[in-house]
N, C-alpha and C positions, 0 to 999 in steps of 0.2 A: 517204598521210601525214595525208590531214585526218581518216578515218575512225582511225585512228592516238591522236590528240591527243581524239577525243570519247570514245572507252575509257577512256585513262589518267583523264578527267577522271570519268566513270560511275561508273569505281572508286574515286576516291578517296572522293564522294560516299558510294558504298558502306560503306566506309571509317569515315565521319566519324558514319555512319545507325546502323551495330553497337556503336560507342564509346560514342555515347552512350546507346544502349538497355540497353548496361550499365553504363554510371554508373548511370541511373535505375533498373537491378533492386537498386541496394546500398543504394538510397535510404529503404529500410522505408517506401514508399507515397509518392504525392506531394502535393505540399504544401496538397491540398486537403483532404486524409485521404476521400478518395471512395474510397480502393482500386484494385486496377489495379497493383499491384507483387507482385515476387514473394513479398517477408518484409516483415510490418510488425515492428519492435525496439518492444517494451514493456520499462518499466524498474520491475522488482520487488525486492523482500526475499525473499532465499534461507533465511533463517534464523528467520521469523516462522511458526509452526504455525495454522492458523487465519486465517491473513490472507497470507503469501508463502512457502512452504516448498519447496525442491529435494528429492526425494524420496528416497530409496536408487535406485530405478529409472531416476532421471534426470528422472519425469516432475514435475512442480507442480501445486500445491494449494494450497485456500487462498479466502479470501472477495475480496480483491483481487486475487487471478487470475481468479476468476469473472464478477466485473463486466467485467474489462478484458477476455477471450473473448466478455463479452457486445458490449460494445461495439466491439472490432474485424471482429465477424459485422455489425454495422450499416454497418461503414464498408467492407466489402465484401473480408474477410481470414477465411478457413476456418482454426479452431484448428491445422491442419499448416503455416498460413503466418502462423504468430505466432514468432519467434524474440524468448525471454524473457531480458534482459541483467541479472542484480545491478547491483543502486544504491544503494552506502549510502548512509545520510542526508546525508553531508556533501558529497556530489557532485551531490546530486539537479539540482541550478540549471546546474550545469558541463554535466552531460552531455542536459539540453535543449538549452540554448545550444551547444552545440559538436553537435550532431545526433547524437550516437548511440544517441539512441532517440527515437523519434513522441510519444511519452507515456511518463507515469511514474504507478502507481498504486502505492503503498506505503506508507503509513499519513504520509501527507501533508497534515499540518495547515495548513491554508488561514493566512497570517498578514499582517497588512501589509507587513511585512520582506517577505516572501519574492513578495509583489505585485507588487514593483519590477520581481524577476528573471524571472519566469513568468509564465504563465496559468494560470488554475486553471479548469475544468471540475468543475461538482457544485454544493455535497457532496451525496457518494454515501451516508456515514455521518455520523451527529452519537455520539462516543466522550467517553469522561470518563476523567477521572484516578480511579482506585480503589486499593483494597487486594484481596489474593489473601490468605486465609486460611485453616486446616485449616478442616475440614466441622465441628471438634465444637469450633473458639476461641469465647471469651469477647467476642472484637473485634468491638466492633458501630459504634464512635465513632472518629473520630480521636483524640481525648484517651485513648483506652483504648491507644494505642502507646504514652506514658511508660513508659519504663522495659523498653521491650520490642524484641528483634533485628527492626530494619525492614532489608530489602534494596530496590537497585535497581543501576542498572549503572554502573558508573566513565563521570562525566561529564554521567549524569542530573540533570534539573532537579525534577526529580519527588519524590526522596525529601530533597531540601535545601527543597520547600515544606514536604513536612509535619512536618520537622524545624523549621523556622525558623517556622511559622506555627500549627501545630497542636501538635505534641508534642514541645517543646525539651526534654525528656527521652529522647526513643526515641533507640535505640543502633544511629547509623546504620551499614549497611556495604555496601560497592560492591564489586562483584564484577563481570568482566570480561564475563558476559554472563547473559539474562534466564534461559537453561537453569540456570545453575549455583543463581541463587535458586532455583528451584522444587524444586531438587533439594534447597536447606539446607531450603526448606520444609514439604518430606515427612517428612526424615530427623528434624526435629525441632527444627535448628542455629537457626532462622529463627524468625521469629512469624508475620511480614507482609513482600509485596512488592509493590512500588507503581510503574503504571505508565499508559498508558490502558487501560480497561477489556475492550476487543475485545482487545488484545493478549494480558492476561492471561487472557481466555477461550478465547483459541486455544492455550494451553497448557493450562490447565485441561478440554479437549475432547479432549486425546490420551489412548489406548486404557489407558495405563500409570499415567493421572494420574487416569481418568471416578472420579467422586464422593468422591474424596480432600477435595478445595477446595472454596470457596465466596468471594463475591465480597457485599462490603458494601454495595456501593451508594450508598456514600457522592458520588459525583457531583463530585471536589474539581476538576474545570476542564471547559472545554468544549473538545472538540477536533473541530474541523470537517474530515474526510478529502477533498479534493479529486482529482481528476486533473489531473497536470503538463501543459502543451504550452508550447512554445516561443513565447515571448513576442512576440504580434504575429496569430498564426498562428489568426486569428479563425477562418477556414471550418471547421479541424478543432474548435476549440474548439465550435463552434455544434452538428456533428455530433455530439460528445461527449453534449453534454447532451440531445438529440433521444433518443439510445442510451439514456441515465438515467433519464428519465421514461419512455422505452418497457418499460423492463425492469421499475421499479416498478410500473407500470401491467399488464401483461401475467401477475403475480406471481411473474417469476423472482428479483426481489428477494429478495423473504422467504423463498423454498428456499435461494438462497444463505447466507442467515445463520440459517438453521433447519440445514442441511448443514452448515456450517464451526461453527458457536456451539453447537447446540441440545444437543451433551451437558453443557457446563457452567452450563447454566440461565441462561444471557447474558438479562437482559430490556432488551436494544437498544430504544433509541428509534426510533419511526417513521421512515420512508423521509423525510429531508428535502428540502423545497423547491429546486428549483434556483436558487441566488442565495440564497437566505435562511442567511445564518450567524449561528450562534447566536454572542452575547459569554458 
C-alpha cells in the first residue's frame, strides 16, 4: 500500500514536469530571450516588399525579416525555429502585451506615445518621409506637388503633411493600400506617393517596378525603426541590441539593405547608434 501511494504521487509529479514543458514550448522563448524554446513568434508585415513581405511560396523577405533572423540566431533560435506572426500597425502594442509574439520588427517608428506601451530595442534604421516618382518627373521640391495627383493610403498622416504644410494645392487621394499607388503611379493616374522612404524603396526594388521610379530625397520626417518587446522585459531588450551592434559591426547590416534596397538606389542613412534617435 505505501509503495502503492509513492507511484500515484511520481506520477502525478510526472504529470505536472510534461504540462508544463509544454506550456513553455508555446511560449516563443523564455523570458529572458536566451533561447532554449522550440518557436520564437516575431511579429512582421506581410504586405511590405523590401522590408516584410509573405511570398507566393510561403516563405519571407525583406529588410526587417533580415535583422529579426539576424537577431533571433543571437538569441539562440535557428531560422526553422522563427514562426513569423502578421502585425498590423494598429495592434502592434496589443499583441506585445497580450504575448503573442517575443518581438515585433515592422517598420516601427520609435515615438513617446508608443514608449508608454513598449520597449523599443535599436533603431536598427533611421527612415524619412519621401516622395516616389517616375525616373523622368520634373519633381524635385515638395512645392513642385501643387496642383499634382499625390497618393498615400486611407488614413495616412503622410500625405495630409504635405498637403497641409507643403503643397496646399496637391490633389490629394487615398487609396486602400501602398500597392494600388504604385500601380496609379506607373500607369500614369498619379504624380507622387508619399510615405517613409525604405518603404517606398522596397517597392521600387521589385523586379516589375527596377528603374521605373526614383526617390527625391527630400527627407520630410525622421522616422526612427525600432524593435518591439514587451514592456518591462529588459534582459530580451538588452540582447536585442547586443544582436544590433553585432550585425552592424560584422557588416551583415549593409548586405541587408544593399539586398532588400539596392535596386531602387535607396541612399539609407548610416547604421544608427543604439539609443541615439534622431528628432
Amino acid at each position: 500500500m505505501k509503495l502503492r501511494k509513492v507511484s500515484a504521487a511520481a506520477a502525478t509529479a510526472l504529470v505536472l514536469a510534461l504540462t508544463a514543458t509544454a506550456c513553455g514550448g508555446d511560449d516563443g522563448g523564455d523570458s529572458s530571450g536566451s533561447g532554449g524554446g522550440d518557436k520564437i513568434k516575431i511579429g512582421i508585415k506581410y504586405d511590405q516588399p523590401g522590408l516584410g513581405l509573405k511570398e507566393p511560396d510561403g516563405s519571407f523577405s525583406g529588410f526587417d525579416v533580415d535583422v529579426a533572423t539576424y537577431v533571433a540566431k543571437e538569441l539562440g533560435y535557428e531560422p526553422d525555429q522563427i514562426e513569423w506572426v502578421e502585425t498590423k500597425s494598429a495592434d502592434r502594442e496589443n499583441a506585445l502585451s497580450r504575448g503573442d509574439v517575443k518581438m515585433i520588427a515592422a517598420t516601427y517608428s520609435i515615438t513617446d506615445e508608443r514608449k508608454q506601451k513598449v520597449d523599443f530595442a535599436g533603431p536598427y534604421l533611421l527612415a524619412h518621409q519621401d516622395l516616389l516618382v517616375k525616373a523622368d518627373s520634373d519633381i524635385k521640391e515638395g512645392t513642385d506637388l501643387n496642383g499634382k495627383k499625390l497618393c498615400s493610403v486611407t488614413g495616412s498622416t503622410s500625405a495630409q503633411n504635405v498637403k497641409n504644410e507643403i503643397a496646399p494645392k496637391a490633389q490629394l487621394q487615398e487609396l486602400g493600400g501602398y500597392s494600388e499607388c504604385i500601380a496609379g503611379l506607373q500607369s500614369g493616374a498619379l504624380d507622387a506617393v508619399t510615405t517613409d522612404d525604405a518603404i517606398l524603396a522596397g517597392f521600387a526594388a521589385q523586379d516589375q517596378y527596377k528603374g521605373q521610379f526614383k526617390l527625391t530625397g527630400l527627407k520630410l520626417s525622421n522616422e526612427n525603426y525600432g524593435i518591439g518587446v514587451k514592456k518591462g522585459d529588459t534582459a530580451t531588450l538588452n540582447k536585442i541590441n547586443d544582436a544590433l551592434e553585432k550585425m552592424v559591426s560584422d557588416g551583415a547590416w549593409d548586405k541587408a539593405v544593399t539586398d532588400n534596397f539596392g535596386p531602387a538606389n535607396y541612399k539609407n542613412e548610416k547604421a544608427p547608434k543604439i539609443g541615439q534617435i534622431v528628432q
